[in-house]
N, C-alpha and C positions, 0 to 999 in steps of 0.2 A: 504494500500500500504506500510506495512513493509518492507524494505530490510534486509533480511537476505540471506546476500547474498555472493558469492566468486565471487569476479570481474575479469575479465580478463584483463580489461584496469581501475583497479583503481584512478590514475591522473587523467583521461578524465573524471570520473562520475561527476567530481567535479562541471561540467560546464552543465553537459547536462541539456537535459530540457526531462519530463515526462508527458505522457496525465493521461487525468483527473482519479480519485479518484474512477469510479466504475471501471464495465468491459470492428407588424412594424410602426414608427408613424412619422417617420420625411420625409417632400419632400425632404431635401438635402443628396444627394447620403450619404456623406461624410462629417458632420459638423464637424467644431472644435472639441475638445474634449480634446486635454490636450496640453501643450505647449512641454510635451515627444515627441507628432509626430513628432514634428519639429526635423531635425539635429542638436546635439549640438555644431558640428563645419564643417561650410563648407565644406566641401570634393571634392578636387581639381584632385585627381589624385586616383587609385588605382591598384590593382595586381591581375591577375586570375590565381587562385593556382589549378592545379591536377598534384604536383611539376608545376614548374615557365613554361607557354605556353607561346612561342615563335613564332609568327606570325599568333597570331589569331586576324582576320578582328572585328572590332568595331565602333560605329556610334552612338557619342553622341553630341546633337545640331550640331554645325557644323564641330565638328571633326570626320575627317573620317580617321581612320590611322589601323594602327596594334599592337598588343603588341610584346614590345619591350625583348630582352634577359635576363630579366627578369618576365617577365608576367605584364609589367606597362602600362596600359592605362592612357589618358588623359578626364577626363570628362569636357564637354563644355555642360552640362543639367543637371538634374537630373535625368533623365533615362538613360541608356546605354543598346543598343544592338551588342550582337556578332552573328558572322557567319564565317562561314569554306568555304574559296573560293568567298570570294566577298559577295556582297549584293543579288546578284543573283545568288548565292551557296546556303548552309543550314543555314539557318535559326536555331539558336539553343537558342534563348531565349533574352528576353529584363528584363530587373532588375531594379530597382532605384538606383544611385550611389552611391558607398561604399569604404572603403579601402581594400576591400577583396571578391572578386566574388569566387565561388566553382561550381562545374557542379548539386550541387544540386539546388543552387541560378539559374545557367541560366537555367537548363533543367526542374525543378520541381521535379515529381513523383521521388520516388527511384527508379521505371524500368528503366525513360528516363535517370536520372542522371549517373548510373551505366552504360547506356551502351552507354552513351556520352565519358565518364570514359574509357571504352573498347576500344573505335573508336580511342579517342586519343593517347593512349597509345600502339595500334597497329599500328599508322602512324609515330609514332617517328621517327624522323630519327637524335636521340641523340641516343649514343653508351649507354646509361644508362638510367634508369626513375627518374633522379634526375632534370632533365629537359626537356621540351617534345619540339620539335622542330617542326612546320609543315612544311610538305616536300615542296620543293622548286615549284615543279609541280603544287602544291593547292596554294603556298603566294604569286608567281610573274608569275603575270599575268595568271592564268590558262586558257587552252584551253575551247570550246565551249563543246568539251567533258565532261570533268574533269564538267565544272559546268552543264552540263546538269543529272550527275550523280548523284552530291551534292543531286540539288534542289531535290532530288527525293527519297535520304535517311528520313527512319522515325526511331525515337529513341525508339519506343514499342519493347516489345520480337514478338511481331505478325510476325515481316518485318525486324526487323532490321538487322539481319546479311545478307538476302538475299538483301536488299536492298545496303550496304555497300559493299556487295561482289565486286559488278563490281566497284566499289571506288579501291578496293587492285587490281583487276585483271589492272588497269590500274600505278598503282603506280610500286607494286610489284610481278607481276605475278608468281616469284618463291615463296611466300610465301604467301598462299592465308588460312589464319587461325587468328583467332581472339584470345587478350588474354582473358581469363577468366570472369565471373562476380565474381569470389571467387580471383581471385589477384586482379580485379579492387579495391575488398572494402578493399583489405589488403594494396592497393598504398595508395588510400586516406587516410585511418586511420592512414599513415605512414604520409603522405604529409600534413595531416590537426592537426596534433597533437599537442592541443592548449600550449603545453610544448614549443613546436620551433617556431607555429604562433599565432599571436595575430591579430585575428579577430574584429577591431573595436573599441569604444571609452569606456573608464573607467568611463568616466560619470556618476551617478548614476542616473536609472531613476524614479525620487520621486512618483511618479503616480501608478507604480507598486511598490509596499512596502506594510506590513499588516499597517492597521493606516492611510492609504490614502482615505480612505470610495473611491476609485475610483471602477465601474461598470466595467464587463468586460466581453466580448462574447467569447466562446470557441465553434467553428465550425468544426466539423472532418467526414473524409469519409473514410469507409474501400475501397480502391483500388480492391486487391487482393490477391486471399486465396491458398494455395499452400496444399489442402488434407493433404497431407505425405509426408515423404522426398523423391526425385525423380519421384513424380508425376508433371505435369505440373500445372502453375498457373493458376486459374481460374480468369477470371474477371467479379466484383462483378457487377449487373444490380441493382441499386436503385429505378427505378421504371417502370412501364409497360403500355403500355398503348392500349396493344391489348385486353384487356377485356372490356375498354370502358371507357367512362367518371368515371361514377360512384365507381368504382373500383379505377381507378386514383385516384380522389382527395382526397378516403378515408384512401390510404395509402403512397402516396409520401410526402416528407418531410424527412429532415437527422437528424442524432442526433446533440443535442446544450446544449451546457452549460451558464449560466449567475450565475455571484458571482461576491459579493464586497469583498473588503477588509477591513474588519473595523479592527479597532485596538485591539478590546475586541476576535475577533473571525474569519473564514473565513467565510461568509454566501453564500449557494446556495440559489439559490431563483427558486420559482415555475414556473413546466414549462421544469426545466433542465433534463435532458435524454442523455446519451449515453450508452446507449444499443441497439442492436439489434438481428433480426431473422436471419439467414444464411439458406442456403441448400434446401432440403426438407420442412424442415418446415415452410420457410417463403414464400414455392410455395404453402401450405398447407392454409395459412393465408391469401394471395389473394385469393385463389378459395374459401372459405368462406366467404369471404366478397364480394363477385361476388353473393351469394345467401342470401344475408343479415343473414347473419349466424352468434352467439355469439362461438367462436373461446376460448378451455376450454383448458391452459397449461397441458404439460403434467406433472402428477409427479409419484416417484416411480417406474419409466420407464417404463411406459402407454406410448400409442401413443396419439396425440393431440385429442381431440374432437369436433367437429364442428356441433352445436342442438343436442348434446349429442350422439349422432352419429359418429365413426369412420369417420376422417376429409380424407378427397381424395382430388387428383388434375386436375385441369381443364387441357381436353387435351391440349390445346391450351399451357399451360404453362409446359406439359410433358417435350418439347426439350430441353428446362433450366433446370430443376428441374432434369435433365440425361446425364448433359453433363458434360466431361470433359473440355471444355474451358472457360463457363458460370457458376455464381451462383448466385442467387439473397440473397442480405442483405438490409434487410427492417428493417425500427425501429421499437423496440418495443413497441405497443402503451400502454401497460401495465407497464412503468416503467417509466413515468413522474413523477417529484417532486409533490406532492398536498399540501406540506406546506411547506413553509421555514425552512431551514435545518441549521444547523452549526457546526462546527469544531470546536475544540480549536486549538490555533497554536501549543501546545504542542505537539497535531497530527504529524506537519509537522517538526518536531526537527532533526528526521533522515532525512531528506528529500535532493533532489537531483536539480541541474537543476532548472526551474519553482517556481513549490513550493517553493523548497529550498532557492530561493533568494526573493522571497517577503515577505516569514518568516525572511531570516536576514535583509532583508531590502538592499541588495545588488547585485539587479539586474543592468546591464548593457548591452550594446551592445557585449561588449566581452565577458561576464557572458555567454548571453543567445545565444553565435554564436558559437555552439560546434559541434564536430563530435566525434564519439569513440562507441565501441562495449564493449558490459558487461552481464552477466548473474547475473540476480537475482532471490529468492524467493517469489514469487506473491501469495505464500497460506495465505487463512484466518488461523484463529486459528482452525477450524473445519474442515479446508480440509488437504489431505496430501500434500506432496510436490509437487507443481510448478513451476520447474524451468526452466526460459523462458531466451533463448539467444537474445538482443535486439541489432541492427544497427539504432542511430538514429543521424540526421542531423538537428541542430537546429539552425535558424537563425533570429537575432533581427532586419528589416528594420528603418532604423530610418526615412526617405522621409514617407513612408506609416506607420508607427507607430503598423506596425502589426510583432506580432513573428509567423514564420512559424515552421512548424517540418515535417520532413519528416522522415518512422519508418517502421524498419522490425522486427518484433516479432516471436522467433521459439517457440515453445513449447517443448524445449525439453522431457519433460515426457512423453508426448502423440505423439509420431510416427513422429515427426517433424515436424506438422503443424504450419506452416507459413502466417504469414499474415502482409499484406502492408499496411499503412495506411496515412493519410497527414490532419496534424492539423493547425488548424491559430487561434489565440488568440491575440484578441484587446482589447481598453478600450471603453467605447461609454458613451453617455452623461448621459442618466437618464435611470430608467426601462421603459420600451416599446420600446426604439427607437434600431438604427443597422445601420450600416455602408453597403452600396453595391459600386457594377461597374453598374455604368451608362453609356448604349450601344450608347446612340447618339451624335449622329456623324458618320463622316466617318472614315471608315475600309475597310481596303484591305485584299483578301482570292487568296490565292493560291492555288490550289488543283491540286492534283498530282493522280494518279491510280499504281498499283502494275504492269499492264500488257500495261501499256502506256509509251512511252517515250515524250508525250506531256506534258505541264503543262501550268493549263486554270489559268488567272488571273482576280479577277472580283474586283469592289467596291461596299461595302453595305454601302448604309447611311440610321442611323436609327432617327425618329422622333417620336415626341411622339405618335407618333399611329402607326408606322409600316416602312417597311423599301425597298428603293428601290433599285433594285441589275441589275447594269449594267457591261458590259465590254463580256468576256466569259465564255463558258460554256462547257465541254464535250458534245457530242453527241454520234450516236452508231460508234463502229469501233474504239476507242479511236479517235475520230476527234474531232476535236474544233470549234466551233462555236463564233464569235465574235458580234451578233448582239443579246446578251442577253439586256431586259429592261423589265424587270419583276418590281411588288408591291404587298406585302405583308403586312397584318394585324399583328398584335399580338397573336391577336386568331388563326389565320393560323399557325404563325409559334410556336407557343405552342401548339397544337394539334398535329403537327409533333414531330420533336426533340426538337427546344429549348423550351425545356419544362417550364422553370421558368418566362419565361415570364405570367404577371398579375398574379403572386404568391406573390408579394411583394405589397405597397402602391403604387409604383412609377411603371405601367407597364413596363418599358424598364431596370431594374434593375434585378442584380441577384448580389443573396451572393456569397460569396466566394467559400463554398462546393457545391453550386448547380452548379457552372463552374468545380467542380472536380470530376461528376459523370455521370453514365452512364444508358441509356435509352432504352429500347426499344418497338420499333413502327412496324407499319403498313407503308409501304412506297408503296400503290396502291391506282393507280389514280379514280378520278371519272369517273364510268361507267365498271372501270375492278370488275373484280369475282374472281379474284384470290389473295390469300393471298399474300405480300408480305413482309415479315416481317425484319428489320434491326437493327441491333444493334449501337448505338450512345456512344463512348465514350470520354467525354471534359478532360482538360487540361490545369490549368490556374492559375498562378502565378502572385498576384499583386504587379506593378510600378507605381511609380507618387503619388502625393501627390490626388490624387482623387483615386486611384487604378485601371487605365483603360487606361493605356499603358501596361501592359502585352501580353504575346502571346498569343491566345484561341487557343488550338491543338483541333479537332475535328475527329477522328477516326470512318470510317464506316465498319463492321462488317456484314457479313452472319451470321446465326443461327450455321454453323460448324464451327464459327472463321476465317472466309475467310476473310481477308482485301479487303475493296472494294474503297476505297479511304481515303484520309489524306486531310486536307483543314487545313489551319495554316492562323488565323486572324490576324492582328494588326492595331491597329487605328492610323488614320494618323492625324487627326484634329478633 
């Protein structure tokens, strides 16, 4: 990872944070692990910046108030949640408390961020984007309209402008047009420009530095891949599970990293991988391993081989493996560590971001809470030039003790393939163990349809064996039903979607990328014949000092990309 590079935002590289260096044993969710989790100084109050928002709804412990003409909330918790029109408006994300919220902190993903970004920025009703005002309509007191509109906004590219549409036809009817995603990212870069804001505490945090022998989990999902430039985004499917069990468990799983920090060197240690399959070829690597097939890389630009035999794909995986909205990226299962690896830090001397600061030893909360756009050179010494335009949003939680990144990568050389991705790098106590969210307890879902103007609201409370879901439920007709009392196993509901359930030690846990990736299933009942197949994609940003007050977004998906519902979790107790 040499930078040889011409920056477009060289100030900003200074802070950013970069992913990793290529291309389970504890019952508690969450154990101690360094006294870095902890905040280094209470944090009473803070500000949410895409420039200063002006009456955006917020609810933290018992304060229920708005931000102020400045963008100032008051935290009364450790977590804070915002929403646009009340508590029962939009819902746009819950964070652990900080001096500095960003719509990449409340929304997540760079799709949501960005087009949280757009929404706000098109309701303005400041004469400039030097401050974003909410229009009077959505801050005091808004009609049963106005929030029946909200609740029903989702922040994906799937839905989102048609869903927001009737938001502006009721604000603004004379101007019913959205700004940009290419000005949204030019506001924030402008608004977040660690030059004018100081994102958080100077603190240093001892834990992450080289010389700290501290352990540390690096967990990332590619989102989504963008072909070429002006082709639409695909969203990537991590795992399947219409070919069966067997298939399943031989290939789900994300890429992870684990490295200490010793003082003599950086060590990877066995195990770690992030690489993976994309496209065709990694619909080519399930259907091979659906006929217990040894799966031969291709080289010399051969096509793969599967028993030595030209590798083909299972029909069943054709509609993916051909679509324009779907791609599957599966990990490589050929490019795990098998021995402990090392670095010198002299490796990391150029280094940026991440690296950069636990090699100087001068990581921070405002170090690692960056935002900024830059192009670098990403070629080895044997490849020609790769010069890749990068948007990346890096932010240090101090309550959860985890840095997030969220990353858009172009390639410029190559046709301007893009790709999305979203990293989370913690410390954990010894090798073998990891940090998860632990689901039980109670959580409330909201679920909303693209052709309904209902929204069913249910409770799931989860136990250690499984979880019971009361309250309502859609039925046919977009109608609502209120006499939902269903119970579910674990095995149940991991044979469906939530897949990660009993993947962990602790059945009712999931990591952090398994809540950031997307599945797809079989959604027909016992006794039907007919396939019905859905696409699952999650959502999920950890708050709280356990990491299990975040939002869980849950996206359903036809096989042509049709949105078929949206269900937005949050745990109440």
């Amino acid at each position: 990872m040499q930078f040889k590079l011409s920056l477009l935002a060289g100030s900003l590289l200074a802070a950013l944070a970069l992913t990793g260096c290529g291309s389970d044993s504890s019952s508690d969710s969450n154990p101690s692990v360094t006294p870095d989790v902890k905040p280094p100084v209470t944090v009473t109050k803070g500000q949410f910046i895409d420039a200063k928002v002006q009456g955006l709804d917020y609810v933290s412990g018992k304060e229920i108030s708005q931000t102020d003409a400045e963008g100032n909330y008051t935290l009364g918790a450790d977590t804070i949640s915002f929403y646009l029109g009340g508590t029962d408006g939009l819902l746009i994300g819950s964070i652990s408390g900080r001096t500095i919220a960003t719509p990449f902190e409340a929304a997540g993903t760079y799709e949501r961020s960005i087009n949280l970004a757009r929404l706000l920025l098109t309701i303005n009703e400041h004469n400039d984007d030097s401050t974003i005002i909410i229009p009077s309509l959505i801050k005091n007191n808004p009609s049963k309209e106005i929030k029946a509109v909200l609740a029903k906004i989702t922040l994906d590219d799937t839905e989102f402008e048609k869903s927001a549409l009737n938001l502006l036809a009721l604000l603004t009817p004379e101007k019913l047009t959205f700004i940009s995603a290419e000005a949204a990212e030019a506001h924030m870069q402008k608004s977040l420009n660690p030059a004018e804001l100081t994102r958080g505490s100077n603190t240093i945090l001892t834990a992450w530095a080289r010389g700290s022998d501290q352990r540390f989990v690096e967990r990332s999902t590619v989102l989504r891949i963008q072909p070429s430039e002006g082709q639409a985004f695909q969203n990537a499917i991590h795992a399947d599970r219409t070919l069966g069990d067997k298939v399943f468990n031989k290939t789900v799983g994300l890429t992870s990293m684990q490295f200490t920090l010793a003082e003599d060197a950086f060590k990877e240690h066995v195990g770690s991988n992030d690489t993976t399959f994309s496209s065709a070829f990694a619909a080519m690597y399930l259907t091979c391993v659906g006929i217990d097939g040894e799966l031969t890389l291709p080289t010399n630009n051969n096509a793969p081989l599967c028993n030595d035999i030209p590798a083909t794909i299972d029909n069943k995986l054709a509609p993916i493996a051909n679509s324009s909205k779907f791609t599957y990226v599966i990990t490589n299962p050929f490019a795990a560590t098998e021995t402990e690896s090392t670095m010198s830090w002299d490796d990391f001397a150029d280094e940026q971001g991440f690296y950069g600061c636990i090699a100087q030893k001068n990581c921070s909360e405002k170090v690692l809470s960056q935002y900024a756009e830059f192009v670098v050179d990403d070629s080895d010494e044997q490849d020609d030039s790769q010069m890749q335009r990068e948007m990346i949003s890096g932010s240090y939680d101090p309550v959860t003790g985890v840095y997030t990144q969220t990353r858009s990568k172009t390639e410029l050389s190559f046709g301007g393939r893009t790709t999305e991705y979203i990293n989370f790098i913690y410390p954990v106590d010894k090798s073998g163990t990891d940090r998860y969210v632990d689901f039980t307890g109670t959580w409330t879902a909201t679920e909303t349809r693209p052709e309904c103007d209902n929204v069913a609201v249910s409770t799931l409370t989860f136990t250690d064996t499984g979880v019971t879901l009361t309250g309502q439920e859609f039925a046919q007709n977009c109608e609502i039903t209120t006499d939902l009392n269903e119970k579910a196993n674990y095995v149940t509901l991991a044979n469906m979607d939530y897949w990660w359930f009993g993947t962990n030690e602790k059945v009712s846990t999931a990591t952090l990328d398994q809540l950031n990736t997307t599945v797809r299933w079989n959604d027909k009942n016992a006794g039907e014949t007919v396939d019905n197949f859905k696409i699952n994609r999650f959502s999920y940003i950890p708050a709280g000092k356990n990491w299990d007050l975040g939002i869980l977004v849950r996206d359903t998906l036809n096989q042509d990309g049709t949105k078929v519902a949206t269900i937005t979790m949050k745990k109440t107790q």
